[in-house]
N, C-alpha and C positions, 0 to 999 in steps of 0.2 A: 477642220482646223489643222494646219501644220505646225509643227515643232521646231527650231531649228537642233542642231548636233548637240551644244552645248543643254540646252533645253532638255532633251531626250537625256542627258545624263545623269542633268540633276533629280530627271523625275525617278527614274531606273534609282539611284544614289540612297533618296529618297524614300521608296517603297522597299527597299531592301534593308534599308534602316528599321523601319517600321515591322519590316518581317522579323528581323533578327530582335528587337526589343520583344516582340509578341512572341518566338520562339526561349528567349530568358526567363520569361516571365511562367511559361508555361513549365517550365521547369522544376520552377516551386511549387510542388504539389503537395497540400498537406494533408497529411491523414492522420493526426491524431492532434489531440490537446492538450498538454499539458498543463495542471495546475499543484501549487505551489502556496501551502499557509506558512506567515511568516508577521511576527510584532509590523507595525510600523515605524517604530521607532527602535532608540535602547532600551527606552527604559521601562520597568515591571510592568506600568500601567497603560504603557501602549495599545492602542485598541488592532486587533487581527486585522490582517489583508490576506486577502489571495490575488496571485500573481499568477498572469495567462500567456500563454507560449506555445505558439504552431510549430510541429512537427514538419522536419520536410521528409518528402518521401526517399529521397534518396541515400540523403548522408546522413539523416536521423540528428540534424544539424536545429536549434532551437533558434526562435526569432519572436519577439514580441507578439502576441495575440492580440484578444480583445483587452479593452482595460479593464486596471486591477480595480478591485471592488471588496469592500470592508466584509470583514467575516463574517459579520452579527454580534460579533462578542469581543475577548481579552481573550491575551492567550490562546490561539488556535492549534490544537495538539492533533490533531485525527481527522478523515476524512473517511467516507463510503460514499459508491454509486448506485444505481438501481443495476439491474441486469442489462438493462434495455439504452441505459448512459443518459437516459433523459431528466433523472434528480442526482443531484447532490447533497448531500449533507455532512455538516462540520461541525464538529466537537470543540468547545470552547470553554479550559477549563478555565480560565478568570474570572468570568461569568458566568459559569455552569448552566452552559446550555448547547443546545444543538439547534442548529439553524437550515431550513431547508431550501437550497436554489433551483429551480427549473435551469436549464443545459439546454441552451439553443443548439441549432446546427451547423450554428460556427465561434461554438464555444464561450457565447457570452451566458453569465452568469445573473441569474434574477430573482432575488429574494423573495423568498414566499411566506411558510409560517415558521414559529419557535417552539422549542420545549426547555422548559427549565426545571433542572435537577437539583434533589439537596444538595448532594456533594458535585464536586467537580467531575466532569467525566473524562476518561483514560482512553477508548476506542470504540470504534463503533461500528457495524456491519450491517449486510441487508441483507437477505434471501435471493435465493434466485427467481425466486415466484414471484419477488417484490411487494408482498405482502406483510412483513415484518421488519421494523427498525430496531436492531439490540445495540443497547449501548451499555458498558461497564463503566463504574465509576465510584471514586471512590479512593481518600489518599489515607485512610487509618481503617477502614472499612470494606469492603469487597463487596457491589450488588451491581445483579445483571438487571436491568428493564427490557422488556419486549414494548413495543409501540408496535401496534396495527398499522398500515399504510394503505391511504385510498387515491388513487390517483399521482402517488408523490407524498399526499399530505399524509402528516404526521396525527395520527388519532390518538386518546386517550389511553396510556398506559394499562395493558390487557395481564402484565405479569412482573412481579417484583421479588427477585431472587436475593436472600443472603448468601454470600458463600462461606461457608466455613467447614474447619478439616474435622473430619469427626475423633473425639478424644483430645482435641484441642481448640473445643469452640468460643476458648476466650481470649485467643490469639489471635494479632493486629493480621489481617489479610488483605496487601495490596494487588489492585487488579495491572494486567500489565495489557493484553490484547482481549479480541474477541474475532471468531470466525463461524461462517453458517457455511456446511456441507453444498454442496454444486448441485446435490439433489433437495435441498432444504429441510432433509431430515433428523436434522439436529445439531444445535449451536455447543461451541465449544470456546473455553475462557482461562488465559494463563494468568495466574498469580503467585506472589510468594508472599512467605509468611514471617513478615519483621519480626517477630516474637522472636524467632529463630535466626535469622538472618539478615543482623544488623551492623554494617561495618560499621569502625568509630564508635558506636553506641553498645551499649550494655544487652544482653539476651535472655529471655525468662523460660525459653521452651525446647526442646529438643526434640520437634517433632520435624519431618523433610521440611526444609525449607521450600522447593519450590514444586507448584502442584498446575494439573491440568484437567477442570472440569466440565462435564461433559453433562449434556441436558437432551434428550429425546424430543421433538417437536411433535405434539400431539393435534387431536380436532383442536378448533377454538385459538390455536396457541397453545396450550395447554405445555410444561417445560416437566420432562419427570429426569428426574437425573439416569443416567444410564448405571449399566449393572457394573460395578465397581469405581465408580466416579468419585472421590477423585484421583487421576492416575498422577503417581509421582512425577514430578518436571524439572529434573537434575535441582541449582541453585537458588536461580533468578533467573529467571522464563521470560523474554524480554519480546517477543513477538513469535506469532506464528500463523499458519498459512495450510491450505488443502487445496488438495489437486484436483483439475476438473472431473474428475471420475467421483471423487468422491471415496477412494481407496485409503490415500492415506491423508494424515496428518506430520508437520514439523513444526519443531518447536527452537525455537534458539534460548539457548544458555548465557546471558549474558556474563555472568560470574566466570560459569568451567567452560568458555570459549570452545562450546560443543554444539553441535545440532543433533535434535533427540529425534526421533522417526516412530512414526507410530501407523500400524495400518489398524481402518474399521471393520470391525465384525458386522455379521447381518443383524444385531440389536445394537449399532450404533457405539458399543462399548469398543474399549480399545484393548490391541497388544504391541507391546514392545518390539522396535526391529530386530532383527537378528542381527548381531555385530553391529550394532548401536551401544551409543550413541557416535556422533561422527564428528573429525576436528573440525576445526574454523581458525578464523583468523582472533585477534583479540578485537573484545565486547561484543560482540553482534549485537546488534541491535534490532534489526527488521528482516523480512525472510518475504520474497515471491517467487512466483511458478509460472513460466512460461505459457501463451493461450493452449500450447497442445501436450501441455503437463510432459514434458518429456525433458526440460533445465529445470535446474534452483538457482538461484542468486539473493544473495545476502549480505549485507551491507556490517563490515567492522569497523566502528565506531576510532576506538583507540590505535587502528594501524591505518585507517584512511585508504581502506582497501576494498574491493568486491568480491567476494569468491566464487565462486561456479562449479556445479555439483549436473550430472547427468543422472535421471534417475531410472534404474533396472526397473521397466514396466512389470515382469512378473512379482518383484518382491518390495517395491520400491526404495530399495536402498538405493540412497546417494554414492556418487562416487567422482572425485573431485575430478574437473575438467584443468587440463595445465593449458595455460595459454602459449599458444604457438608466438606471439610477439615477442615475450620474457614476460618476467612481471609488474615493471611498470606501465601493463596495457590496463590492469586492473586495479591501476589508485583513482583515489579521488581526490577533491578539495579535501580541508579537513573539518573531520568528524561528521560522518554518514550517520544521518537515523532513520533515514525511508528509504525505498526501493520499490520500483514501480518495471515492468515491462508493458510497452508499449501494446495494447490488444487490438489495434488491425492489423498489424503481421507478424509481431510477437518477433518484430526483429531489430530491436533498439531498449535499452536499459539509461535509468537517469536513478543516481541519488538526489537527497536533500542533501546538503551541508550545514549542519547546524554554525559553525565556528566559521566556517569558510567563508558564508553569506552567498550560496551559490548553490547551482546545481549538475552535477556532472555527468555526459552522455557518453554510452559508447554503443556498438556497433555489434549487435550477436550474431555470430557463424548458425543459421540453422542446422547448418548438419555437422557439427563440433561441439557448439557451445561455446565456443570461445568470444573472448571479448575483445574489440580493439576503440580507440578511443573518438568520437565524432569530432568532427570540424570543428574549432573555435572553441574547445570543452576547457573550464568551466565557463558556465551561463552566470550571469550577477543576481540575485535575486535580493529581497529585499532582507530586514535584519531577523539573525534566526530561524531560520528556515525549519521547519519543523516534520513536512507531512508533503510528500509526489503523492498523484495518483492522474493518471491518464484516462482518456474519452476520446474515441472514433471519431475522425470527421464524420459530421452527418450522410454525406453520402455513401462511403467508404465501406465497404462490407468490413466482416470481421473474420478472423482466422480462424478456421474450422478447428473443431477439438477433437484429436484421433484418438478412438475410445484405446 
């Protein structure tokens, strides 16, 4: 069959059309996932949503995922992954419960079973072995649960912690985060102690206000508090976070706008950094660590800011990164309460925006630390925004962690 010229042009015209749409497209490569718990609505008794959003690889730039999908509950305040990004689970204090999703491989979300708590619960964490669900909870009150894990599934509460400070064990002790060590050898739990530390409101105790304790992971589960547990935690201990080593521990101050540094002993027990604790921005609120434990970033509530800390592998102390852009590379929408870095290349950072209704990206210099801000940033998200936490495209390796 022959062509005529005009013929011949259109099909050439044509196929390079076709090229060029298939080379666009191929562009957007996503390696990560984004999700995002947040009311449905305004008002108190809205029921939780999570909101889903593809990573691109390049500009770290967010775009609608899968669809959003109800929480399980009210109120969705927290999130945790397995090791492996294959469950999810979310903390729902409205309805005090935690609800567990299987994590497809392209980040749809699929309910599976529930647990329900006396109290409300405040955060929640998993092991690296993914053998163990801890969750704190508790708004007059302070108790850690251990849940076994089989598969994902949530099994029959194995251990039920009060916390309280000894010499003042009838003081109110609110819980604020919870983290398990990279080697699973021991879960750690910030709280402070309204008795002592109550704006606005009247005070019975004068014992620290805010505390950091600490549990040894034995056979069985088994939880023994570590050798001097619990370590002092400057004010109001608003979140905190460990490095994939397993070395140290940070704590954020939400009161005295400080970050506290703690490295572990070989029994799990802690020490104070040297020339700690370290400034911040005002409020901190949440505290993460890059996959090859080598940044900090920490989200300031009351200045709608990020900050970024490089941390001395031999002693881990922080040391604050300046951004090479000025420092509007490191605002956000307003008022930041999570902080998530991306773990397949550990080279992208998103808050939540509580006030904002949004979520905002930027762009990490691996060999600085520095932040600048992603495409199109802030993201919309739905009302409230409460709780980031990211997941690997399924195929997507993940970023090695340099011991």
């Amino acid at each position: 069959m022959k062509f005529s010229k005009l013929s011949q042009l259109l099909l050439v015209s044509a196929v390079g059309l076709i090229l060029a749409t298939l080379l666009t497209a191929c562009q957007l490569v996503t390696i990560d996932y984004v999700f995002v718990t947040c009311s449905a609505g305004s008002s108190a008794g809205s029921s939780g949503e999570i909101y889903v959003y593809a990573v691109d690889s390049e500009s770290g730039a967010l775009r609608t995922g899968a669809s959003t999908v109800a929480s399980g509950g009210t109120g969705p305040i927290a999130m945790a992954t397995t090791s492996d990004y294959y469950n999810l689970y979310v903390a729902n204090q409205g309805s005090k419960n935690v609800v567990h999703f299987s994590v497809s491989d392209h980040g749809v979300l699929t309910q599976k079973d529930v647990v329900t708590l006396p109290a409300a619960p405040v955060s929640v964490a998993v092991n690296a072995a993914n053998t163990y669900l801890y969750v704190v909870s508790g708004t007059s009150s302070a108790t850690l649960t251990e849940y076994p894990l089989s598969s994902g599934a949530i099994g029959s509460a194995t251990a039920t912690l009060s916390l309280t400070v000894p010499g003042y064990t009838t003081d109110t002790i609110v819980p604020t985060g919870v983290t398990v060590l990279a080697n699973s050898s021991a879960v750690y739990v910030t709280a402070y102690d309204k008795s002592a530390y109550n704006p606005g409101g009247s005070t019975t105790s004068n014992a620290n206000p805010g505390w950091l304790f600490g549990y040894s992971v034995g056979t069985g589960g088994a939880l023994t508090p570590v050798s001097g547990s619990p370590d002092q935690a400057g004010v109001k201990p608003s979140a905190l976070a460990t490095d994939p080593a397993s070395r140290f521990i940070y704590v954020t101050d939400f009161a005295s706008n400080q970050l506290i540094g703690y490295t572990v002993l070989a029994s799990d027990s802690l020490q104070f950094m040297v020339n700690g604790p370290f400034k911040t921005g005002n409020q901190p609120t949440a505290v993460t660590i890059d996959p090859r434990g080598i940044y900090i970033y920490l989200s300031n509530s009351l200045d709608s800011t990020v900050s970024a800390y490089s941390i001395s592998l031999p002693t881990g102390a922080p040391s604050t990164v300046v951004s090479t852009s000025g420092s509007a590379a490191n605002a956000t929408d307003t008022q930041p309460v999570s902080i998530v870095v991306d773990p397949a290349l550990g080279r992208f950072v998103y808050t939540a925006n509580y006030v904002g209704n949004s979520i905002s990206g930027f762009r990490l210099d691996p060999n600085t630390g520095t932040l600048s801000q992603t495409q199109a940033t802030p993201y919309p998200t739905g009302a409230n925004p409460t709780f980031v936490i990211s997941v690997p495209h399924g195929n997507h390796s993940i970023q090695a962690v340099i011991d």
